[in-house]
C-alpha positions in Angstrom: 20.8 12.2 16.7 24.3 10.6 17.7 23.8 8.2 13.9 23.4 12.0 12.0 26.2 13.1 13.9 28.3 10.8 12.1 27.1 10.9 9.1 27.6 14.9 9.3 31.3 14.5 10.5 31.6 11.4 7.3 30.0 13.8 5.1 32.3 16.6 5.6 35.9 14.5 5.6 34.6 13.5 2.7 33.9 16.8 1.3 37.3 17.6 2.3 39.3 14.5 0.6 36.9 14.4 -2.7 38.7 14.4 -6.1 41.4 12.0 -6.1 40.8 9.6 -9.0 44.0 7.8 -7.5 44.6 6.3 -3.9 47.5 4.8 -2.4 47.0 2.2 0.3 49.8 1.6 2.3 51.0 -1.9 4.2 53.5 -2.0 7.3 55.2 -4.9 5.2 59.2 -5.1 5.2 59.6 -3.5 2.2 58.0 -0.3 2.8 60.3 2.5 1.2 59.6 5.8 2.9 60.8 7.3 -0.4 58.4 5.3 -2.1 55.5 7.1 -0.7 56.9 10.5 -0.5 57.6 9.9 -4.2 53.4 9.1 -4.6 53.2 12.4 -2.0 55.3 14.8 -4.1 52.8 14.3 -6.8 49.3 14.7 -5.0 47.9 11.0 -4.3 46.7 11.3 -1.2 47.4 7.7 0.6 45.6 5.9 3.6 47.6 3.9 6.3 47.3 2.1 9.7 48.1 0.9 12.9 51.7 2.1 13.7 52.7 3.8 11.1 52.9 6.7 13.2 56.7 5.2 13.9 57.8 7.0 10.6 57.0 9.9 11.4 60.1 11.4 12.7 61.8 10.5 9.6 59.3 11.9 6.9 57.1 14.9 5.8 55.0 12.4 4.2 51.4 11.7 6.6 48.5 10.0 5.5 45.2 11.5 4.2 43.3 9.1 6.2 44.4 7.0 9.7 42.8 3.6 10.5 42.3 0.9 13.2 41.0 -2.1 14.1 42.6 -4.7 15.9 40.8 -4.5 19.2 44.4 -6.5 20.6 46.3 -4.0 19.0 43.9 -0.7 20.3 44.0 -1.9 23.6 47.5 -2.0 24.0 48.3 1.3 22.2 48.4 4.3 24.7 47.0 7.9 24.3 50.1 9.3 23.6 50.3 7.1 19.9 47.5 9.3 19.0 49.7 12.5 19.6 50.4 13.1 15.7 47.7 11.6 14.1 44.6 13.8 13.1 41.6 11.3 13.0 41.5 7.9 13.5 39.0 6.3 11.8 37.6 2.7 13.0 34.4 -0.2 13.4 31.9 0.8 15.7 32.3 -2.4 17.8 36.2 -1.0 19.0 35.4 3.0 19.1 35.7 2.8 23.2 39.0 0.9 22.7 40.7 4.5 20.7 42.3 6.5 23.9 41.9 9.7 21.8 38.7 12.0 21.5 39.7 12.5 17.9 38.0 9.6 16.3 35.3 8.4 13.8 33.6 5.0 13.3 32.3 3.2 10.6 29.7 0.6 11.0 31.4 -2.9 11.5 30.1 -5.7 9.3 30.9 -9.3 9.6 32.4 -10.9 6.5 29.7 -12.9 5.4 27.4 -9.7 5.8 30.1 -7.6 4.0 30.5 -10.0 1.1 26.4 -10.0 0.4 26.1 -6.4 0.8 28.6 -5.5 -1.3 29.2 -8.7 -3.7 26.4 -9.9 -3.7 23.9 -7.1 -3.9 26.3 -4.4 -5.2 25.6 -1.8 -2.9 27.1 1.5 -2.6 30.3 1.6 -0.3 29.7 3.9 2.4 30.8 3.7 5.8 27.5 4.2 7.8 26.4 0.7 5.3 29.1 -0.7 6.9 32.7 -1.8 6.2 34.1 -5.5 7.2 37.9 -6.1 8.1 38.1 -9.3 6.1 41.1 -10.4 8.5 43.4 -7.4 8.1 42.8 -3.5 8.5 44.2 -3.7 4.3 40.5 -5.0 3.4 38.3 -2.0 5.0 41.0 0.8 3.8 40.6 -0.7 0.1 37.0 -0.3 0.8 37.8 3.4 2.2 39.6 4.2 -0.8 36.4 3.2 -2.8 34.3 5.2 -0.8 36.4 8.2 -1.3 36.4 7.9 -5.2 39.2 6.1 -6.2 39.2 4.8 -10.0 42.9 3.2 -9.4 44.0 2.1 -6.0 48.0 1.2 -5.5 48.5 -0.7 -2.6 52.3 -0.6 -1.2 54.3 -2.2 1.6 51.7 -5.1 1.3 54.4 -7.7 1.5 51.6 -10.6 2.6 54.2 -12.8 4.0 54.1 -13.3 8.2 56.8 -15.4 9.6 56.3 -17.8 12.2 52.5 -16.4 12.0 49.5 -18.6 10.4 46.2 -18.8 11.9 44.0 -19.9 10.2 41.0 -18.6 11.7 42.4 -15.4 13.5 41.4 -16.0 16.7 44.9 -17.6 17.8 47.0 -15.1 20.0 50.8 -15.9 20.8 54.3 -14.5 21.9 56.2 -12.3 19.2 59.2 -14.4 18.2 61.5 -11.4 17.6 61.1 -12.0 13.7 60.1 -9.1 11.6 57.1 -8.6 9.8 57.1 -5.3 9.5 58.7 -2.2 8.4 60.6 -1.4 11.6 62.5 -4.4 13.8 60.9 -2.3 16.8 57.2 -2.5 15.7 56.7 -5.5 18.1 58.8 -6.3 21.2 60.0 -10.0 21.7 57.6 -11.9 23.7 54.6 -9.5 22.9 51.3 -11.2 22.9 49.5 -10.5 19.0 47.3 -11.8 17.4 48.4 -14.1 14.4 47.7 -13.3 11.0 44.6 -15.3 9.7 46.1 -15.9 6.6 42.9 -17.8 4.7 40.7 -15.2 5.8 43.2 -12.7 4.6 42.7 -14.2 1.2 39.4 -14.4 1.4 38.9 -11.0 2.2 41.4 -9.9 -0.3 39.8 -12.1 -3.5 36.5 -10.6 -2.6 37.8 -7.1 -2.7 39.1 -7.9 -6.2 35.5 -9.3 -7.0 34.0 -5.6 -5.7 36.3 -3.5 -7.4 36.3 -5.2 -10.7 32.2 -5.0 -10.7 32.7 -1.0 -10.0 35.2 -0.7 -12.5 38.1 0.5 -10.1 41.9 -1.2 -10.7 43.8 -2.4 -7.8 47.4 -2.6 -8.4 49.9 -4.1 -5.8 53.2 -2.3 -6.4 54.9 -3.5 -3.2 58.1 -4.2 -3.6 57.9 -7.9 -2.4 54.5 -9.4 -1.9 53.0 -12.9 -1.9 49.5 -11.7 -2.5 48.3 -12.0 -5.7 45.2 -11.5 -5.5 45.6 -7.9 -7.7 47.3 -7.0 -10.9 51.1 -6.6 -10.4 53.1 -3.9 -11.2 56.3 -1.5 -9.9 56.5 1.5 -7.9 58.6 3.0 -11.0 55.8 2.4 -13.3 53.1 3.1 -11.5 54.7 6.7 -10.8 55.7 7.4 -14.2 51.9 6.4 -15.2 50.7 9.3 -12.8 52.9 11.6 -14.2 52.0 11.3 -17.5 48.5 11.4 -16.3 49.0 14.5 -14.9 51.3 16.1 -17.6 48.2 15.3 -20.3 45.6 17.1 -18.1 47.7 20.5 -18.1 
């Protein structure tokens, strides 16, 4: 009873975000533009973003579509009231009890290796009761949530792939935040907070074989950040890649 549950509650937000041929992904990298995704916003692509973007908030209209998680480190330190103004929060299985909100639904956590044979390997549909993996940052499973919700073209923005002082290489290392920025706001991590360092080789990993899945179901992932060391996608700009929608949209009226 409690697995159709979830499938129900999948079933309808999926219902209820169907459509989109187009999906923006957005990163918490340094150059995140807030009038970057309202641009995206003011033109119907729906986008899907984590962790605390919530911070932004206050200083936009714009809101994701869809809300993720799944740093157990980071969902244990984040108190109820960072859930205040965000709808759902979608997240693995293995980390649901972690979310101090009642407003929450999980997708079946894979490991990578299971991930990458499922879905590589096997080709099997994307769905989140089959399971989504994390592939060392929350960027991989909302790439596969993008997939899942029809995306033919996926833009991934803010995804600047570049962590200073940071380099694990398995992701299991934790130390003290040196004060320098990784993100889009200086405040996202106090000095001296313990995180966990970014696996970069697993990150990747996890990002080649998401190129790998897309190109065998014929969706395009473009990275349009505005400074990015991953290059694991097709490049392109923000002004391009909005222009491209728009013309999109103009020939279908």
């Amino acid at each position: 009873m409690f697995l159709e549950r979830t499938r129900k509650r999948w079933e309808e937000l999926y219902s209820s975000i169907k459509g989109h041929d187009t999906w923006l992904v957005v990163g918490n990298g340094p150059s995140l533009r807030l009038e970057d995704v309202e641009a995206f916003d003011a033109l119907g692509i729906p986008s899907i973003a984590s962790n605390k973007i919530n911070m932004v908030f206050n200083r936009t209209k714009w809101r994701p579509k869809l809300f993720t998680l799944a740093d157990p480190l980071l969902l244990h330190k984040l108190p109820a009231e960072h859930y205040d103004n965000i709808e759902r929060v979608l997240l693995p299985h293995t980390h649901v009890l972690m979310a101090k909100t009642p407003r929450k639904l999980q997708w079946r956590h894979l490991l990578n290796p299971e991930g990458e044979e499922k879905y590589l390997v096997r080709q099997e549909k994307l769905d989140p009761l089959n399971g989504f993996f994390v592939g060392g940052t929350i960027t991989v499973p909302n790439l596969q949530l993008a997939m899942w919700a029809g995306a033919k073209t996926i833009y991934v923005i803010g995804c600047d792939h570049f962590y200073a002082n940071e380099n694990s290489k398995t992701g299991a290392k934790k130390s003290p935040h040196q004060g320098v920025s990784n993100h889009f706001d200086p405040n996202y991590r106090k000095p001296g907070e313990i995180v966990n360092e970014a696996p970069v080789d697993v990150m990747n990993r996890g990002y080649a074989v998401m190129r790998q899945i897309a190109d065998q179901r014929g969706v395009r992932v473009v990275n349009i950040s505005r400074k990015s060391a991953l290059d694991a996608f097709e490049r392109d700009t923000v002004e391009n890649a909005l222009e491209s929608i728009k013309q999109a949209q103009e020939q279908t009226v």
